[in-house]
Structures are given as C-alpha cells and as structure tokens.
C-alpha positions as CSV (number, residue, x, y, z in Angstrom):
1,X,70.7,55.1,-76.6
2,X,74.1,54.5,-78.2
3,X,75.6,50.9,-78.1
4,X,78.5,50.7,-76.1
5,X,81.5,48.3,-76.4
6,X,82.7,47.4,-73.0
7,X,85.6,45.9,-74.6
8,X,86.5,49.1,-75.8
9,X,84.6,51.4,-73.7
10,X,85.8,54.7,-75.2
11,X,84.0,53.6,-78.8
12,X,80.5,54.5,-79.2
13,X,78.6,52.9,-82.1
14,X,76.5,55.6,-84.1
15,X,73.9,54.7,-86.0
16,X,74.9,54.3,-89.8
17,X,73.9,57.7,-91.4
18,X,72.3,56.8,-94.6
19,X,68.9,57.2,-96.6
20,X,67.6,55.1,-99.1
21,X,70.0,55.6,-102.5
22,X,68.0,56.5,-105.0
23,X,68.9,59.7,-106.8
24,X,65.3,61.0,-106.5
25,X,65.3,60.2,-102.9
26,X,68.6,62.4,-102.1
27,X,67.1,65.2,-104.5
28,X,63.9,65.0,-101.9
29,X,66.2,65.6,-98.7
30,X,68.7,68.3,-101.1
31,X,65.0,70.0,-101.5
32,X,64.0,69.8,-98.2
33,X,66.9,70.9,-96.4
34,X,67.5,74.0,-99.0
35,X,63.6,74.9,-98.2
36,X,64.2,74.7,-94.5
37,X,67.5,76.6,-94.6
38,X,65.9,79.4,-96.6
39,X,63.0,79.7,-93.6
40,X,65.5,79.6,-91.2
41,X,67.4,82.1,-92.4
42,X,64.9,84.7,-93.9
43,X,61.5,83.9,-91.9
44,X,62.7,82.3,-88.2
45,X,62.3,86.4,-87.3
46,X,59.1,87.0,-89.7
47,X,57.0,87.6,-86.5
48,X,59.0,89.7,-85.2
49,X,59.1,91.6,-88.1
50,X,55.8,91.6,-88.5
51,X,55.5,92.4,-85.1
52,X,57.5,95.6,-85.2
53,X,56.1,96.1,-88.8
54,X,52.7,96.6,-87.3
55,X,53.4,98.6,-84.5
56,X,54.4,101.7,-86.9
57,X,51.2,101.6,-89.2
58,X,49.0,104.3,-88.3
59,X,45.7,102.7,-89.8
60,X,45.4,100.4,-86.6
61,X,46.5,103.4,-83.9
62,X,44.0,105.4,-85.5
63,X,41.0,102.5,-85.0
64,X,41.8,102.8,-81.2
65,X,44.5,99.9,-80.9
66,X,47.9,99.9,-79.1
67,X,50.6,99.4,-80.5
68,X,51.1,96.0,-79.2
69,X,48.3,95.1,-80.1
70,X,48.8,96.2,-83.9
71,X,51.8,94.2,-84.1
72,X,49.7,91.5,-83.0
73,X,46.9,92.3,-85.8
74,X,49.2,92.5,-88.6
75,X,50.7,89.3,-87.5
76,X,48.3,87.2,-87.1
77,X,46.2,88.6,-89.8
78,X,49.6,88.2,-92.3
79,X,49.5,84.1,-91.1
80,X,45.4,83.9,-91.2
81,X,45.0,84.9,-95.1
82,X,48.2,83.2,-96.0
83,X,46.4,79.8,-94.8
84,X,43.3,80.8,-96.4
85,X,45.2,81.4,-99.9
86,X,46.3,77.9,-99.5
87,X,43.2,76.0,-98.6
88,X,41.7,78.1,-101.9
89,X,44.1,77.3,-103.8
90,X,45.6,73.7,-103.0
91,X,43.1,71.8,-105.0
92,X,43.9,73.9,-108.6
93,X,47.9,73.2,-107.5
94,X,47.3,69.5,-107.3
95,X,46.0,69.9,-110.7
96,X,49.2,71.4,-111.9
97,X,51.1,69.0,-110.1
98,X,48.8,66.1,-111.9
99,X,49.3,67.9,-115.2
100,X,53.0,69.4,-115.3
101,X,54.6,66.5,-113.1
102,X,56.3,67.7,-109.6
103,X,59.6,68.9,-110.8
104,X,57.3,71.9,-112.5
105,X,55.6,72.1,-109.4
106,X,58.8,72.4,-106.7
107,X,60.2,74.7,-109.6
108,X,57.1,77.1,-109.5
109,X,57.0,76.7,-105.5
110,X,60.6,78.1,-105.4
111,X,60.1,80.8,-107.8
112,X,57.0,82.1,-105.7
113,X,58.4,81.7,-102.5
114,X,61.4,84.4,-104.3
115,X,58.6,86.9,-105.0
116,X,57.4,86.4,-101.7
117,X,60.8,87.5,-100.0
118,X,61.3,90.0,-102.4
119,X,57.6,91.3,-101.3
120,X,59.1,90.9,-98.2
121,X,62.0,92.8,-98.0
122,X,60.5,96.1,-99.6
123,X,57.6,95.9,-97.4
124,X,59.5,98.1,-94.3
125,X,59.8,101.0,-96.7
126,X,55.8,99.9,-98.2
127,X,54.0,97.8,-96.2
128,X,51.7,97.6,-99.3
129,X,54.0,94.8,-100.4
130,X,52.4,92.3,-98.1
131,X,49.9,92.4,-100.4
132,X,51.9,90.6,-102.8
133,X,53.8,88.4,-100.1
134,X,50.8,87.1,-98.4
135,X,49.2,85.3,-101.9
136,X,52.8,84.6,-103.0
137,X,53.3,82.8,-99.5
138,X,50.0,80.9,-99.9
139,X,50.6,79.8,-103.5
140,X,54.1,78.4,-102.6
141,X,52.9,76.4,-99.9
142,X,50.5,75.0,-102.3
143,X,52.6,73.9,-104.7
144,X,55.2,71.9,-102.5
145,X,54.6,70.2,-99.4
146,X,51.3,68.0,-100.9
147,X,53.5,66.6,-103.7
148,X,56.6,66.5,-101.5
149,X,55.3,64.3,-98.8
150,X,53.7,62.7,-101.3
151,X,56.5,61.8,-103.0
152,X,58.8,60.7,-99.5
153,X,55.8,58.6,-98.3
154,X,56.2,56.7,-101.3
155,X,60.3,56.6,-102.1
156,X,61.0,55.9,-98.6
157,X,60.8,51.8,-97.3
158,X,58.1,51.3,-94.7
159,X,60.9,49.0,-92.5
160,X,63.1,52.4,-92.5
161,X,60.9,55.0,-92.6
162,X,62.3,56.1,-89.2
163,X,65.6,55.8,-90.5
164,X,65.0,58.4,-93.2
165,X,62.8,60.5,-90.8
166,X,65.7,60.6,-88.1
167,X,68.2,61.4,-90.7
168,X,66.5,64.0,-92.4
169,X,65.9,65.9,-88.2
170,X,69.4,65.6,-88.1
171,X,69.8,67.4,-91.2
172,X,66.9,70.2,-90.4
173,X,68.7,70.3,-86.8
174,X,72.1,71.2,-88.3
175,X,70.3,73.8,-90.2
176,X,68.3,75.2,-86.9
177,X,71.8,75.1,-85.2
178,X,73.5,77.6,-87.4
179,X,70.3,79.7,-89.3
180,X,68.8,81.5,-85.7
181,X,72.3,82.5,-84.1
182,X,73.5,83.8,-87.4
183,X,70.7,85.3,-89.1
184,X,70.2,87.3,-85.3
185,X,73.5,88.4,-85.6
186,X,72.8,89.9,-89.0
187,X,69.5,91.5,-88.1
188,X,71.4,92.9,-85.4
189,X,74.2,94.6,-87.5
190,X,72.5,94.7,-91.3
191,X,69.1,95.3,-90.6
192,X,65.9,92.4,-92.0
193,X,66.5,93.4,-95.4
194,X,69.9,91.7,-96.0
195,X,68.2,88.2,-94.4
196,X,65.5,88.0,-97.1
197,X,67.9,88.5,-100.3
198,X,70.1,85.5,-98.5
199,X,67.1,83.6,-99.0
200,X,66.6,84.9,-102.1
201,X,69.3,83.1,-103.3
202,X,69.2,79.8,-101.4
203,X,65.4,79.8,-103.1
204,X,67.1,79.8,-106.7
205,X,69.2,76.6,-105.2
206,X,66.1,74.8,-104.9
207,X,64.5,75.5,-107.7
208,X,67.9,74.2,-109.8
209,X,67.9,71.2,-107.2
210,X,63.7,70.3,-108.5
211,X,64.9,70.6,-112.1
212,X,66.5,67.3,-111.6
213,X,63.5,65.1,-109.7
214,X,62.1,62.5,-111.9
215,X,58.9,61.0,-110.8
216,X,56.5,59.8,-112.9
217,X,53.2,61.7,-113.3
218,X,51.0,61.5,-110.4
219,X,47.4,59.1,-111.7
220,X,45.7,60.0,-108.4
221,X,42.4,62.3,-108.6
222,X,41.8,65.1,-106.0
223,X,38.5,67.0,-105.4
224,X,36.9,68.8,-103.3
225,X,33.8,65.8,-103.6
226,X,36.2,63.1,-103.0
227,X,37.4,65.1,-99.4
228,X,33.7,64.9,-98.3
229,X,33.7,61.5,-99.1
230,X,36.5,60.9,-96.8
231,X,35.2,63.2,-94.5
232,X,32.0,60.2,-93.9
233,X,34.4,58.4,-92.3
234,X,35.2,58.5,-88.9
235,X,39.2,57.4,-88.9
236,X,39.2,60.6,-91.0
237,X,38.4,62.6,-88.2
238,X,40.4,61.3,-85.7
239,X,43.6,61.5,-87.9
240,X,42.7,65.0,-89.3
241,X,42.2,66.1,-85.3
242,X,45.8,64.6,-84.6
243,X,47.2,66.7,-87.8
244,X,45.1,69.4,-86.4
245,X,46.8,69.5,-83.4
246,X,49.8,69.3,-85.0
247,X,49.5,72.4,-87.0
248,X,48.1,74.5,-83.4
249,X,51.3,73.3,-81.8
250,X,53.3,74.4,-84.4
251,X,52.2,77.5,-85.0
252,X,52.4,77.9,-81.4
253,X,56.2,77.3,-81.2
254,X,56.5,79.7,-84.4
255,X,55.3,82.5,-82.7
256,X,57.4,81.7,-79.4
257,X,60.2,83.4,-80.6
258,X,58.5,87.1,-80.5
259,X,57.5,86.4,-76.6
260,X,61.6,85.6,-75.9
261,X,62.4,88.9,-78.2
262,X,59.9,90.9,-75.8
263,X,62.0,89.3,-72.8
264,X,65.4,89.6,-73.8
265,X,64.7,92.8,-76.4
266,X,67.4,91.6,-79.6
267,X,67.4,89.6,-82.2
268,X,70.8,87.8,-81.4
269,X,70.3,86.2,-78.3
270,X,66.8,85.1,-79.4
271,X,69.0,83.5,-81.7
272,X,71.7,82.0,-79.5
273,X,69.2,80.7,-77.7
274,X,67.6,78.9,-80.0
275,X,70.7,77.5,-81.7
276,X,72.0,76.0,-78.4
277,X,68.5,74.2,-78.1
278,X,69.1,72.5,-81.0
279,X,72.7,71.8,-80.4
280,X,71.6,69.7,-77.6
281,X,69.1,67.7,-79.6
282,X,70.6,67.2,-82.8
283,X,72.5,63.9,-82.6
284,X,69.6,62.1,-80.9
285,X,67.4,62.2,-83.7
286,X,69.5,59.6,-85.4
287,X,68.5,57.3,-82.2
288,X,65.0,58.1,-82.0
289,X,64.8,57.3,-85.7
290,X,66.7,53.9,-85.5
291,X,64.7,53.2,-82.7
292,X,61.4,53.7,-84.3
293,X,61.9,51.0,-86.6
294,X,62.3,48.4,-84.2
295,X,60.3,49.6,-81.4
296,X,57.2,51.3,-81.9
297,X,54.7,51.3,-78.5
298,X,52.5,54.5,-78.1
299,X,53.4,54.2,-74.0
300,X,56.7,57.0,-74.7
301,X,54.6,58.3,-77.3
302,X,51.7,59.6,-75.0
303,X,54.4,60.7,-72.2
304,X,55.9,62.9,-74.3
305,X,52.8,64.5,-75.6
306,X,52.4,65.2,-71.7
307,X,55.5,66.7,-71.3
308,X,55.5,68.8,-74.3
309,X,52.1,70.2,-73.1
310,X,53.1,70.8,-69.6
311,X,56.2,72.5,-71.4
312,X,53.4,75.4,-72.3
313,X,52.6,75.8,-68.6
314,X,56.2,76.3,-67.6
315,X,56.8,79.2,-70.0
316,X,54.3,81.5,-69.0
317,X,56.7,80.9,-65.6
318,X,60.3,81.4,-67.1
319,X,61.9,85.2,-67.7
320,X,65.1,84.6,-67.9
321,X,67.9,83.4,-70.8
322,X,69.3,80.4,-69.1
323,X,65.5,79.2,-68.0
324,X,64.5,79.7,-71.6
325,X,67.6,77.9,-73.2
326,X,66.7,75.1,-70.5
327,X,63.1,74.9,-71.1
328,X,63.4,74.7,-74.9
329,X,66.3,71.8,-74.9
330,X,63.6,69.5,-73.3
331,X,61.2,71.0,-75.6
332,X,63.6,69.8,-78.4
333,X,64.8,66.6,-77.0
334,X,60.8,65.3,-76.2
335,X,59.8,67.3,-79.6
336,X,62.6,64.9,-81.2
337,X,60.8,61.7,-80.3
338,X,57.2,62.7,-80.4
339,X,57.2,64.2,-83.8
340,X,59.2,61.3,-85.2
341,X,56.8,59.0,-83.9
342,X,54.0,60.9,-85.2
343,X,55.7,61.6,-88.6
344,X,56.5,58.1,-89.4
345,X,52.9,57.5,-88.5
346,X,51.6,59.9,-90.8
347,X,54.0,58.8,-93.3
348,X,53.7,55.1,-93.1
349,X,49.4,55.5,-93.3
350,X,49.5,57.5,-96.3
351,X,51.3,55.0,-98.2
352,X,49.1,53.4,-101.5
353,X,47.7,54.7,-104.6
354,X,45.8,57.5,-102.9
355,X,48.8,58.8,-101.2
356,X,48.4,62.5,-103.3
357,X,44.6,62.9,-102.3
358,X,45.9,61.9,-99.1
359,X,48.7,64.6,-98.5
360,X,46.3,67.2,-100.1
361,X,43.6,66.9,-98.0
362,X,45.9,66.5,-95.1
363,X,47.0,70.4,-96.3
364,X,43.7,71.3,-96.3
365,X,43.5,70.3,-92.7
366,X,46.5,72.3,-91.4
367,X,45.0,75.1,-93.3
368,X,42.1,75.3,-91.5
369,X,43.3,74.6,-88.2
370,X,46.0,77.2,-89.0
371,X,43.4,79.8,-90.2
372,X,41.2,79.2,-87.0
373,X,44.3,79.4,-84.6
374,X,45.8,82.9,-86.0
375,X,42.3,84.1,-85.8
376,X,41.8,82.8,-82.4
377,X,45.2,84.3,-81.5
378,X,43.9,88.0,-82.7
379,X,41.3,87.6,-80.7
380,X,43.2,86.4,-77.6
381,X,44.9,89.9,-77.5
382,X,42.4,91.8,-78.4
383,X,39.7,91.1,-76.0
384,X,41.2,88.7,-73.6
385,X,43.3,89.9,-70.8
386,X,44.9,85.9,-71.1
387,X,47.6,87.0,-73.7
388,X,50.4,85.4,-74.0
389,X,48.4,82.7,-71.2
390,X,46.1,82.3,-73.7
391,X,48.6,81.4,-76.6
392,X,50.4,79.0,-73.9
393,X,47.2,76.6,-73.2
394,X,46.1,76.7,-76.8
395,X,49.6,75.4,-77.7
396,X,49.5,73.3,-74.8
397,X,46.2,71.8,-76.7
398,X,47.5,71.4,-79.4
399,X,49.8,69.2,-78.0
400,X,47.6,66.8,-76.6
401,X,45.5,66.8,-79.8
402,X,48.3,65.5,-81.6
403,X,48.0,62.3,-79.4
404,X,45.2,60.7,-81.5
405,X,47.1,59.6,-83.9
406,X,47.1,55.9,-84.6
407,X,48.3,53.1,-87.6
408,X,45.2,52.1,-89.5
409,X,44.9,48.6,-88.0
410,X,44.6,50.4,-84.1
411,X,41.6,52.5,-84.9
C-alpha cells in the first residue's frame, strides 16, 4: 500500500520508478516490452482465429467432427506441435546462443517470429501456411526466452529483483491496457490480417533493439545428459512441478479469451474487457514489487494461489460482461502478487554460473507441460462432455501447482 503523508494528506508517495541503469539492462526491458507488445497486438486473438480458422476446414467435418469441435482440434493441435518444436529444438538454440553470443540469438528470434506472422496472416486464404507458422513459432521461442531470462537473472541485483520485476508488470500492463481494446477494434473493422503486419513491424523493432545488447558469451554447457543429471535430484522436481504448473495455468488464461468471444460473440468487447482488467491492476505492481523486497513470507503467497484457483470455479458460473470484467480484475490484482512472488523466486534461484542450463531446462519443462496440456485440452472436447469444466479445473490445477515453489535454503 502507498505511504501516505498525514501532514499533507492529498500527497501519495509512489514508489520511485527505476531499474537497474545499465544500458544492457534497459535494452532487456526495450526487448521485452516490444516482444510482449507485438503478442498483444497480433496473437492476444490467435485462438480465436484459430478457432474460427478450423471450423471452415473440411478435412475435420469430413472425419465426423463438429465444427466446434474442429476449431478446437486445430487449436490445440497449432499450440501442441509448436511446444514440441521447442523442446526439439531448444538444446541446438542454446548452442547458437553459446556460439554466436545472444544479440545473434534475440536477432534470429525476431526474424522468425516475422515469418511466423507472415505465415500467419496468409494462412485464412491457405491454411497450408500453418505449416510454416507452427516451426517458425517453435524456433522463436527457442531462441529467446532461455537466453533472455538468463540474461535478467543475472543483470538484475538480488536486493531489487522485485523492484525490476514490478516495474517491468507495470510496463507489460500498460501494454495489455491498450493492445486487446485496440487490436479488437481493428479485427472488428479491418479483418486479422491487418493485426499480424502491425506486428510485423513492431518484430523488426526488436530485432534493431537486440543489435545493441552486449553480453559477454555465455561459458555455460547444456545437454540433454546434464538435464538427467538434474533430473536425480529431487529439488528438481519440485521446482520443475511449480514451473509446471505455471505453464497449465497460463495456457489456461490464454485460451480464456475464445470462451468470453463465444459469450459476448466480437472481438471488441473481448477486448474492452480485457483492457479494463488490466487498467485496474496496473499501478499496483509497482507495490507488490517494492514490497517483495522487504517482505517476503509465503503466508500471502499460498492465499493467493487459493484465490486464483477458486477464480477457475467461478467462471464456469459467470455469463455476463460486467461479471467477467469483475472476475478477471481480481484475477489480475491476485495474478499481480502471486506471479511476482513466484517470478522473483524463480529469478533469484537461478542466479550462478549455471544460470543458462538453468533457464534452458526450465524451457524444456514448460514445453512439456505445455504439450501435455493442449493435448489434454483436445481430448477434453473431444470425448468428454466436461468442456470448457474440464479446461476450468485443469487451470484451476495448475494454479495450485504453482504453489511448490520455494528458495533453495526452504527445500
């Protein structure tokens, strides 16, 4: 909670907005916020693209599916092989990395991610192009977030790694404010097309922005031997069940925003709704952030893993937009603290001279458990009359899963 001055009650004492001033350090949040604005804009509606993308191929109507239900297919299946693409392929991109230094790496990333919404954007006239976007999707992912959070853990000061966390929400917030509303507004008039050659060009900002990063080489060694190693110790499991969960929840609240397009039926109020959530929540993530440096007991930490999970429960209750906009606030506002906490966690224990193998294999985790949960989701609507049920108690899991997290001394 803000300070307040009773002397002067009307001032309010913000935290100071700052990160730590390196030039390599503001490249990293430049990159990271340019990435995130480009998914924002161009993919926040990929599922419902994919969605509606499915529903018109014929292959799956002629195998005896509905049409939701081919939406469903194609969606999940788009998300499953994309996640196996990177689990194949993160352990030669940590060899580039090692070899080519990350600037080449980010650089790549970005100029992948481009082909990928290029692939993208043809795909409604040829939905043979997902065969390009899916690899292209995999392959990007690959190349950046193992390096990147490799590269934060270690730039950013353990004493302030909230501090940076926070600020960096705030930033991502500020972008989730204004991408959904607007980028459902231009679905709405433009069509899906226009939205991937946006991000087209916020890609080609990024890559100019990784020109300029300069880290030295990365010395660490990654294998798939050395994961097996890890994976003999037990810690290892319970941290790569916390990221697990993670990943389930996430890709739980990704695909949220199809089920509120189904209730509402556009694009733009999916999007208002989503920006007002994040209105709400923006501002406190510079709290939670300060506060995490100073105060960090697991007590708040486990409540709102509750409440996030119970959150799951109370959607599968909630039709209308007011309910929805209400119900996702909190989700934002808990979300806000929880992942914070469990970010600077994750940050602060893979700080040392394995930091890379540890990023990398923590990819290969969210991989798999992103893999098993697209499959699972398949076959929730395919088989299961649970449906959408069925997606709210798996993400509600996945909540709960993330609660296993812990600093190295506590296991």
């Amino acid at each position: 909670m803000p300070n307040i001055n009773f002397n002067n009650s009307h001032h309010i004492h913000f935290p100071r907005i700052s990160i730590d001033g390196s030039k390599n350090m503001k490249l990293l949040f430049a990159i990271r916020v340019i990435r995130e604005l480009a998914n924002k804009f161009a993919l926040f509606f990929l599922p419902v693209y994919l969605f509606q993308l499915g529903q018109k191929i014929s292959f799956f109507s002629n195998h005896g599916l509905t049409s939701f239900q081919s939406g469903m297919v194609l969606l999940a299946g788009f998300f499953a092989i994309t996640r196996l693409v990177v689990l194949f392929t993160l352990i030669p991109a940590g060899k580039f990395m090692k070899k080519y230094g990350f600037s080449a790496s980010f650089m790549l990333s970005f100029l992948v991610y481009a082909v990928e919404l290029i692939s993208l954007r043809f795909s409604s006239q040829n939905v043979s192009w997902l065969l390009l976007a899916i690899p292209a999707d995999g392959i990007s992912t690959s190349l950046m977030w193992g390096g990147f959070n490799t590269l934060l853990s270690k730039g950013a000061r353990r004493s302030r790694m909230g501090k940076d966390l926070g600020f960096m929400q705030v930033l991502l917030n500020l972008t989730w404010l204004i991408a959904p509303a607007l980028s459902g507004f231009i679905i709405y008039i433009f069509g899906y097309e226009i939205l991937f050659s946006i991000g087209v060009a916020m890609v080609a900002m990024g890559s100019i922005a990784s020109y300029f990063i300069d880290f030295p080489h990365e010395k660490d060694v990654i294998s798939i031997k050395e994961f097996s190693f890890w994976l003999n110790d037990w810690r290892f499991w319970k941290l790569g069940f916390s990221i697990a969960g993670k990943a389930i929840y996430d890709n739980a609240i990704y695909i949220w925003p199809l089920y509120v397009f189904l209730l509402l039926g556009n694009t733009e109020k999916v999007g208002i709704v989503y920006s007002l959530s994040f209105l709400v929540s923006m501002i406190l993530s510079l709290f939670i952030g300060v506060k995490l440096d100073t105060e960090i007991k697991k007590r708040p930490f486990f409540v709102s893993g509750g409440i996030l999970s119970g959150l799951w429960f109370i959607r599968s209750q909630i039709l209308g937009f007011w309910s929805i906009a209400f119900t996702d606030s909190i989700d934002k506002i808990t979300g806000n603290f929880h992942w914070l906490f469990f970010d600077r966690v994750l940050m602060n224990r893979g700080k040392g001279r394995e930091a890379f193998s540890y990023f990398t294999y923590r990819e290969i985790i969210v991989s798999l458990a992103s893999s098993l949960f697209w499959l699972v989701l398949a076959a929730i609507f395919l088989v299961s009359s649970m449906e959408w049920n069925g997606l709210f108690l798996v993400g509600a899991i996945g909540a709960l899963m993330s609660l296993f997290i812990s600093k190295k001394h506590e296991d």
